[in-house]
N, C-alpha and C positions, 0 to 999 in steps of 0.2 A: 504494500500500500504506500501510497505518495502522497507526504504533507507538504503543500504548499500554500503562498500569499501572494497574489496578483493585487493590483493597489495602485495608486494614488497617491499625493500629498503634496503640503505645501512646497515642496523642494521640487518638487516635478510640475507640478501644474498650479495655475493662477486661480485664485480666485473666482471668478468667472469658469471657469471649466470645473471648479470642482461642487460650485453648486449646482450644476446641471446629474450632478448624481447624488446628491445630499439627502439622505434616507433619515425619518423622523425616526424618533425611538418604536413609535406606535406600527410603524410600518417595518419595521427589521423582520419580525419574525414569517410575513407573508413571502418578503424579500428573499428570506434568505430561505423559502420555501422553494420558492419560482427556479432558485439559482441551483439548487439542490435536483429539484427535475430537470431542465434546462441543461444544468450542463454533465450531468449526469454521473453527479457526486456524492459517496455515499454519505458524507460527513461535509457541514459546512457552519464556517458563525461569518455572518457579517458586520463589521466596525465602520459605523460612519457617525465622524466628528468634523465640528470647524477645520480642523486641520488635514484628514483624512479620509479616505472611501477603498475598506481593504477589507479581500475574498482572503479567508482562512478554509482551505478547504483539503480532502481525503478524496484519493480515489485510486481504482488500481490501475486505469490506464486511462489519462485523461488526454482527450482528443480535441477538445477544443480551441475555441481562441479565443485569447483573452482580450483583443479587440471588445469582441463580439459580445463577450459577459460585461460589459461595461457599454456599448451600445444598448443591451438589453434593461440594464439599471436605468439607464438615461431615457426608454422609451423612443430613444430616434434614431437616423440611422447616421452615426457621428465618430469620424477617424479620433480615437480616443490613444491611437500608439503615439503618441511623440512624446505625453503625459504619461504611459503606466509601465509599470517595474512588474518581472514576477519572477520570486525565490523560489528554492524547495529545499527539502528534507533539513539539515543542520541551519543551515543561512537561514531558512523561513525562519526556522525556530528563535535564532539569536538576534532576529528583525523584531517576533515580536514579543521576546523580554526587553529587547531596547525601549520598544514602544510602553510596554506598562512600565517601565521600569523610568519612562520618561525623560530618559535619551536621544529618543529622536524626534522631540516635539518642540517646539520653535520655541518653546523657553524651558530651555535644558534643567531638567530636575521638576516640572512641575507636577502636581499630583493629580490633575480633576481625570488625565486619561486612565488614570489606574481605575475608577468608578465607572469611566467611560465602557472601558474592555471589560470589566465585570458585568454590567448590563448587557454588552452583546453577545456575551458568554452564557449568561443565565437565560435569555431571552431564547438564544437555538437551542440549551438544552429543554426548555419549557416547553420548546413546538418541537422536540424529537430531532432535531436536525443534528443533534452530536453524538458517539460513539464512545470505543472506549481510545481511540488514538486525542480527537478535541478534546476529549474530557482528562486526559492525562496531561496533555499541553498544555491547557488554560490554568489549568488547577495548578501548576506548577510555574505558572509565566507569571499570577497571581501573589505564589509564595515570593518567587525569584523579585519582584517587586517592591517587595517587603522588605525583603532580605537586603536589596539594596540600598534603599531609602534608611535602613535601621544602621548598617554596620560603616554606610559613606555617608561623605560628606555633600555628597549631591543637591540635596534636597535645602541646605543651608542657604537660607536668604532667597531659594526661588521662588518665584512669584506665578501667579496663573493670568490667562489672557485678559481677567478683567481686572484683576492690578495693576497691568501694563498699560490699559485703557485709562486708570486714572493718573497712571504714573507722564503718561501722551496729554491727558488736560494737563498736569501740571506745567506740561513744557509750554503747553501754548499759549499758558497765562503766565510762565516764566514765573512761578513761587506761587507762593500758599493760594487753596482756594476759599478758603473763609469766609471770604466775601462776593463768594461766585454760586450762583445759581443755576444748579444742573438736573436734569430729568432724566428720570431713565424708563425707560419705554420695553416692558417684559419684567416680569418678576418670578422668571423659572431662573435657575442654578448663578447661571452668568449673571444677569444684573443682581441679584444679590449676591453675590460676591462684588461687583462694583459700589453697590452700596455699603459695605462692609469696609471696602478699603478707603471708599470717600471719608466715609464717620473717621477712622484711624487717621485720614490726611487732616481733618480739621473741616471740613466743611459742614457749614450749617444750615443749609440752605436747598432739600433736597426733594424733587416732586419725584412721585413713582406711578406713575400710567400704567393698565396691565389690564386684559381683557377681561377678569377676573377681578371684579372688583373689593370683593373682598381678601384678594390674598394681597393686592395693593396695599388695602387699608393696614394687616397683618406688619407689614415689611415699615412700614410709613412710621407707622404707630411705633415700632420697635426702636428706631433710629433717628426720632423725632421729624420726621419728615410731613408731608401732604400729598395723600393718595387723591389721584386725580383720572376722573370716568376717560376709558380709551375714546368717547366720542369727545371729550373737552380737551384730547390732550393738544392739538394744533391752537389754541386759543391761549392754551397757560403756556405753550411754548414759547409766545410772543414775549415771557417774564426771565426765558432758559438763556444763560451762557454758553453752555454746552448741553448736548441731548447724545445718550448713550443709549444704542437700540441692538437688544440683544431678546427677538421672540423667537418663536417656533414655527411662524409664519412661512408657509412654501413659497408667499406670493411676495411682492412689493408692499410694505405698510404705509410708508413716506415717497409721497408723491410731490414732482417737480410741481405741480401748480398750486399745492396745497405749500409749501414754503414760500413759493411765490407769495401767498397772499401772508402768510408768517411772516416774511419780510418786510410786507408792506408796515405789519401792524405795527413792529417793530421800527419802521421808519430808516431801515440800512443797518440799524444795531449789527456790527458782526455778528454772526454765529457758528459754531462746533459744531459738527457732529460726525460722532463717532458711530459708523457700525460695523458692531462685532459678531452679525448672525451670518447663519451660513446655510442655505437660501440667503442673498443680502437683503435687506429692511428698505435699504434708502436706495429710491432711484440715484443711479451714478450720475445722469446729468442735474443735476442741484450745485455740483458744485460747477459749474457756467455759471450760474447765478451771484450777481455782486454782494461782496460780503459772506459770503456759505464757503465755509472752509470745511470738506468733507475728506473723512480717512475710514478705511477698510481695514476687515483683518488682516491681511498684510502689508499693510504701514507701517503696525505693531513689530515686523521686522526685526529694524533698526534697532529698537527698544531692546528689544530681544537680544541680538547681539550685543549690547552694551554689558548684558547681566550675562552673557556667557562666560565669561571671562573671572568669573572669581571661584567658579563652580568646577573650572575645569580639569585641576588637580586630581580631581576623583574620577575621572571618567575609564583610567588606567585597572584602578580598585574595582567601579564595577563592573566593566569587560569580562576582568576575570572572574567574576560570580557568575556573570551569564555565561561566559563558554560550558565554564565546571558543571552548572545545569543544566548547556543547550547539551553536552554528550554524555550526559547521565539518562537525559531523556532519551534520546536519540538510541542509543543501546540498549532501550529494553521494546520499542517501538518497531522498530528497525534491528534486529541482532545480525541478519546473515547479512542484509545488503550493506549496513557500515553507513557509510557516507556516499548521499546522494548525486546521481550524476549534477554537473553544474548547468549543463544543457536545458533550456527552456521545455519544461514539459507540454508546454502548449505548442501543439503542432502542427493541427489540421482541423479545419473550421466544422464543429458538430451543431453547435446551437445556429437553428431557425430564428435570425431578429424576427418578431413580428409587431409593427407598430399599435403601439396602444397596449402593450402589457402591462408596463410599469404603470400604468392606471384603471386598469381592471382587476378583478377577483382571481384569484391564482385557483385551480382544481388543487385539492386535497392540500390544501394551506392548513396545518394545524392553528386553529384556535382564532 
């Protein structure tokens, strides 16, 4: 049997191409049903984050192309090779302890991916999609995680993408925000964590907008802040310095004509805004717009490289805890064949695109 990871990421592809495959939490398990018949694999989890869109998958001769499983994610029919990577057997493996282990995520050492890869681990075991090869892997990419974050120094001082968001306001207001007025737009995971780390910067001044008006008010109320209805929130925008939009929306939430009239209220007042969703929130062209200063999650970049550098000492230390458990794994998984050919096990195109998948009901979708 052959464990591999076919993928995506910030390193390989932009923004823009990678929300064209950007799978909700709610939708993995149908996904990663679809991708299990489809490509005709007996074991599969699929992981999609801001930063990521990667096939974990088992099989014992896989024919496919991995083109083609990512045209099929995306529902179109879209040259996805110039954007995607695909590992096997030890290299999969040591890809994705890097990954929980939060190595290869654009702020070296941070933790939300480790909860990330546990959701899309627990989600295929949930819908039957894993075995006993995923269920040894994850279980173990999980500990290996731990293990690293506990015995290095990795984790020291990293920060998560919406710390960096507010670490990004601070640059653009050049010191403290005290006296700045920001909203943030979603109140799942990400923006409260941007609200967490605003309180910590000092700011007192903090509206939370969220379709959910009551977990709004929850978050508001926490942090001394002022929950504000998702249909008022363009009107109290007109009072925002900065607006932080971080929902679960597939669609555009921040529309060029709806700032438009933002800006009128405002009368030119600059304004921020940061979005850090992935499906993006804010239409790109806004920032045409005079005065609308707009940044994506990869802006955050730069940010990112700046904090790599004090972290990096450890990276040596935990290499070597992933190796010691990517061939610990690997030799009980794998005993006769060792180490996997390096050769692209995708070969020869088996999956049928057919449009309009990714938006219809999968046959025998667990759950």
């Amino acid at each position: 049997m052959k464990f591999f990871v076919a993928g995506m990421s910030y390193k390989t592809a932009p923004v823009e191409v990678r929300e064209q495959l950007a799978v909700m939490p709610k939708g993995l398990k149908c996904f990663g049903c679809r991708l299990k018949i489809g490509g005709d694999l007996s074991e599969v989890v699929l992981l999609s984050t801001c930063n990521r869109v990667e096939i974990y998958g088992v099989a014992k001769k896989v024919n496919g192309n991995v083109h083609g499983l990512f045209r099929y994610l995306a529902g179109r029919d879209m040259d996805f090779g110039p954007y995607t990577y695909v590992r096997e057997g030890d290299e999969a493996m040591q890809h994705l302890f890097s990954v929980v282990s939060g190595l290869d995520s654009m702020v070296l050492g941070e933790t939300e991916i480790t909860g990330q890869v546990k959701l899309a681990y627990q989600t295929a075991q949930e819908g039957k999609l894993t075995g006993k090869i995923l269920n040894r892997v994850f279980q173990t990419a999980l500990q290996t995680g731990k293990e690293v974050r506990t015995n290095t120094q990795i984790g020291r001082g990293a920060t998560s993408v919406g710390s960096v968001a507010v670490e990004l306001a601070e640059k653009i207001f050049e010191g403290s925000l005290a006296n700045k007025t920001i909203m943030i737009i979603g109140a799942g995971k990400m923006g409260e964590a941007c609200i967490r780390h605003l309180h910590k910067r000092g700011a007192k001044s903090v509206m939370v907008s969220n379709r959910s008006p009551q977990r709004a008010e929850e978050l508001a109320t926490e942090f001394g802040g002022r929950a504000i209805r998702i249909e008022d929130c363009y009107s109290a925008m007109a009072d925002a310095d900065i607006v932080v939009s971080s929902t679960g929306s597939p669609n555009i939430v921040l529309h060029r004509k709806d700032i438009e009239a933002v800006m009128r209220a405002r009368r030119g007042r600059p304004l921020a805004l940061i979005d850090i969703a992935v499906p993006r929130d804010i239409d790109p062209d806004v920032q045409l717009l005079d005065n609308v200063y707009l940044y994506d999650i990869d802006d955050l970049e730069e940010i990112m490289h700046e904090n790599l550098r004090v972290r990096e000492q450890a990276l040596a230390q935990c290499r070597d805890i992933i190796t010691t458990r990517s061939n610990a794994v690997m030799a009980k998984i794998s005993p006769v064949e060792g180490r996997t050919p390096r050769a692209p096990i995708f070969n020869e195109p088996s999956i049928q695109y057919r449009p309009g998948w990714a938006f219809s009901g999968a046959a025998g979708c667990a759950g």
